[in-house]
N, C-alpha and C positions, 0 to 999 in steps of 0.2 A: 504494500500500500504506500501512495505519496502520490506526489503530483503528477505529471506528466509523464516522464520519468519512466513510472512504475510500470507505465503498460509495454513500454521499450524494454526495459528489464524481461518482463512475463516473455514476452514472443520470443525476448533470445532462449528462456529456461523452456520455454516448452516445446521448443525447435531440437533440443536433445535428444538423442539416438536411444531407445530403448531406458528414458527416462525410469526410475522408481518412485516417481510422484505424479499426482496432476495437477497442474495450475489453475487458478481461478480469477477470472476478469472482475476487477474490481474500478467502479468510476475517482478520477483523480478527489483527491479528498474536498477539494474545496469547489467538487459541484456536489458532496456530499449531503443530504437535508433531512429534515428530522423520519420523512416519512421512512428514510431508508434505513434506519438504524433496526428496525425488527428481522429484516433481512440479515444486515449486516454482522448482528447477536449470532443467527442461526447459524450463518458462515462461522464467524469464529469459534464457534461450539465442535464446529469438525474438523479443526484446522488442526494439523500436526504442526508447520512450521508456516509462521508468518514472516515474510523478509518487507520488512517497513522501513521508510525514510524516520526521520526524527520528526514527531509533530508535537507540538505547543500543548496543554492540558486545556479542553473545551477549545478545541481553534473553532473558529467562527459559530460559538454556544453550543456545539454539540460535544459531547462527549469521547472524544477521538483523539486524543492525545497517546500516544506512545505506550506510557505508562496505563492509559487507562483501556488502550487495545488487549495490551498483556493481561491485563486483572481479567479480561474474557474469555480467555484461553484454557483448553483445556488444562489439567498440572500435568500432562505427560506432553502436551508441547514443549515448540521451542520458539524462540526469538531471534531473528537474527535482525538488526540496524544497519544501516548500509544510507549514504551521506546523499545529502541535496546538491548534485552535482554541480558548482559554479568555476567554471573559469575563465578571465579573461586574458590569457598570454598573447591568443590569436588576435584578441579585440580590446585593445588597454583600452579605447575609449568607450568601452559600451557599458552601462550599466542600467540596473533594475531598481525603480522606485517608487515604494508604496505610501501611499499617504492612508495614517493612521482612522481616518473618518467612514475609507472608502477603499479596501486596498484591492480591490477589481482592476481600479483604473486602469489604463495605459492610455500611453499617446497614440496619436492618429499616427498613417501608414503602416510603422511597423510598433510592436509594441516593447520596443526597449528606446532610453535613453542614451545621448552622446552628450559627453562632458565638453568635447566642444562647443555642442550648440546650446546648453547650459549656459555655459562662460558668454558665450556671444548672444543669449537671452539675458543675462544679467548685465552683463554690459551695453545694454539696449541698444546694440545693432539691428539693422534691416536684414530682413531676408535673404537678401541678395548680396551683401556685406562678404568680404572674404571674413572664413569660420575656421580653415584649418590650421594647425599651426605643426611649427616646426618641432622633431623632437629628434633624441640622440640614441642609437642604439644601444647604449648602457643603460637608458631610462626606458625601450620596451623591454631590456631584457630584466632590470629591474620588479618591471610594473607584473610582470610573467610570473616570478619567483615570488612575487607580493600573494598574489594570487593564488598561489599552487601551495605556498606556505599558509594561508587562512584556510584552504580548505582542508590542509592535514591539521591543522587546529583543532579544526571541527569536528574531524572525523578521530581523532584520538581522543575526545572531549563525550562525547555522542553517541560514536556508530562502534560495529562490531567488527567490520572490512570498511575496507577502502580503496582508492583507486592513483590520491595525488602523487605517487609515486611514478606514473607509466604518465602521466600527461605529455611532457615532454619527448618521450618515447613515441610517441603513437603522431607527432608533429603536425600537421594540416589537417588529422581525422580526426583529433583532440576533440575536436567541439565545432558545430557549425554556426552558434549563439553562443554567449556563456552560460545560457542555459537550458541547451540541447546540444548533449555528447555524442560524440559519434560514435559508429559501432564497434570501433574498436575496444575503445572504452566499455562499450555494454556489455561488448562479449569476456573482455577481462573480469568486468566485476560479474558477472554471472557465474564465471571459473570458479573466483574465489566465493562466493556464498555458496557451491554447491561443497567446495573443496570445506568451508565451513563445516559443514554436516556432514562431510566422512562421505561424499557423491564423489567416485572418481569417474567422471566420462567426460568426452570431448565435449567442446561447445561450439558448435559450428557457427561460420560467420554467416549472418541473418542474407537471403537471397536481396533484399533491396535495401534502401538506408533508410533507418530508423530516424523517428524525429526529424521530418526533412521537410517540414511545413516553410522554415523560414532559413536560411543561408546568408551571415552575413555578410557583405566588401570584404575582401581579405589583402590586405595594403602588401606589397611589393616591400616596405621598407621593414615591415613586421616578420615578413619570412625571412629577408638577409641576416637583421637581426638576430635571428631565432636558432638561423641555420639548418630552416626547412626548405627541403626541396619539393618546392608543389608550385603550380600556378595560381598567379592572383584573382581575386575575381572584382572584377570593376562595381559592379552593382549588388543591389541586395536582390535576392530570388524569392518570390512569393507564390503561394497559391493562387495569386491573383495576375502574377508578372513578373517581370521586373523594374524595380525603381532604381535612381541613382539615389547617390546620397547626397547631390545638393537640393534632389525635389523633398528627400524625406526629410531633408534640415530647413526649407523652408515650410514646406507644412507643419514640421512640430516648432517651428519659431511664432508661427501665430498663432499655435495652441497655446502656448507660457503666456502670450500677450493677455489670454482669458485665465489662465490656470497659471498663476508666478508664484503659486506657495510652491511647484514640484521644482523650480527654482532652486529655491530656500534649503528645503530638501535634498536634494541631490548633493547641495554643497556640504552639506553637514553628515550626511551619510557615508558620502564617498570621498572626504577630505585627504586622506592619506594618498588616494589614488592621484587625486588631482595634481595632488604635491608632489608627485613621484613623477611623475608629467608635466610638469614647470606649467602648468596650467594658473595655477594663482602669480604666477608673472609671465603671462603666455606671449608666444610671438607668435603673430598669424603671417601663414605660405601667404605670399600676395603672387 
């Protein structure tokens, strides 16, 4: 169980050759609702092993917190945790940001933030204003290892397995968002929850790519950096197309214009990031 995530997870585990288990589809937790929780009881009433992300106790008033998952478990289950996958090595400037009133939101075109177009919201530029700026490969490879360090934070703090160790390893399939991993990743951490519970069988690599709703720009200067061998991709790829990233930055520039708390926000969440990217003394590519 977890977010999005979770059903990428399931399809790699149930995709195993002469599995000793069977999987069960569960909806991401926060389209979870009270009706569903009678189901959800009986589920857990049959469950030998739960493999969960880490969730809050009552996230969004229901009962569904981690701890409170377990207390419904049979006593001859088991538990396994396993991390809310975030990294942004590929993408130092993308991030996620929930406003506590409403944390649904996102911004229009795509639904993640750029600390560029933040800085260049809060610096009340136009639209059309140069937004990029210049930055140093010590400061993405920096912003990378910033990242890949919080999430083994998290996952030594949290979870049971983890994965921050191969991100690096696994180079341009790392993640196609910073929060949608790719399969190589999936298929790693499926290895090790199954190798958790004493499962030794292969995990074959999943026939299409998982999580492939959204693909973001992958900048030319982030792979040299990184010293990945993979092609850049100029634009963002969507269900619906593709955009660039000056149209997505001028439409979410006049989204701040009506919504300037996610502003405020971003700056105060992701300060470290910013810092680490001379963003709070930014110089914009002209």
């Amino acid at each position: 169980m977890g977010n999005c995530q979770a059903e990428a997870l399931r399809l790699v585990l149930d995709a195993v050759p002469g599995r000793p288990y069977r999987t069960v589809r569960t909806p991401p937790v926060h389209e979870l609702a009270a009706t569903d929780l009678p189901y959800l009881e009986a589920l857990l009433a049959r469950t030998s092993v739960l493999a969960c992300q880490p969730i809050r106790p009552d996230y969004r008033d229901l009962p569904i917190g981690t701890g409170q998952l377990a207390a419904r478990l049979p006593r001859s289950a088991t538990m396994v945790r396993w991390p809310v996958i975030r990294y942004a090595g590929l993408y130092p400037f993308q991030v996620i940001v929930r406003h506590p009133a409403d944390r649904s939101v996102v911004p229009p075109a795509v639904p993640y933030h750029d600390l560029r177009t933040i800085v260049a919201a809060r610096d009340g530029r136009t639209p059309e204003a140069p937004w990029d700026v210049d930055v140093s490969a010590a400061q993405i490879v920096a912003a990378a290892e910033a990242s890949r360090a919080e999430l083994a934070r998290r996952e030594q703090r949290d979870t049971d397995v983890g994965v921050s160790d191969v991100l690096m390893r696994f180079g341009a399939d790392a993640a196609h968002t910073i929060n949608h991993p790719g399969n190589s990743v999936l298929v790693e951490l499926g290895r090790r929850i199954l190798a958790s519970q004493g499962v030794a069988a292969p995990v074959p690599a999943p026939p299409r790519t998982l999580l492939r709703s959204v693909h973001a720009p992958l900048e030319a200067r982030v792979l040299e950096a990184l010293r990945i061998d993979a092609a850049p991709r100029a634009c963002w790829t969507t269900e619906l197309g593709p955009l660039s990233p000056q149209d997505v930055h001028a439409t979410q520039m006049r989204w701040y214009a009506d919504n300037p708390a996610y502003i405020e926000l971003a700056l105060q969440r992701h300060a470290a990031a910013a810092e680490l990217l001379g963003l709070t003394g930014r110089r914009v590519r002209r």
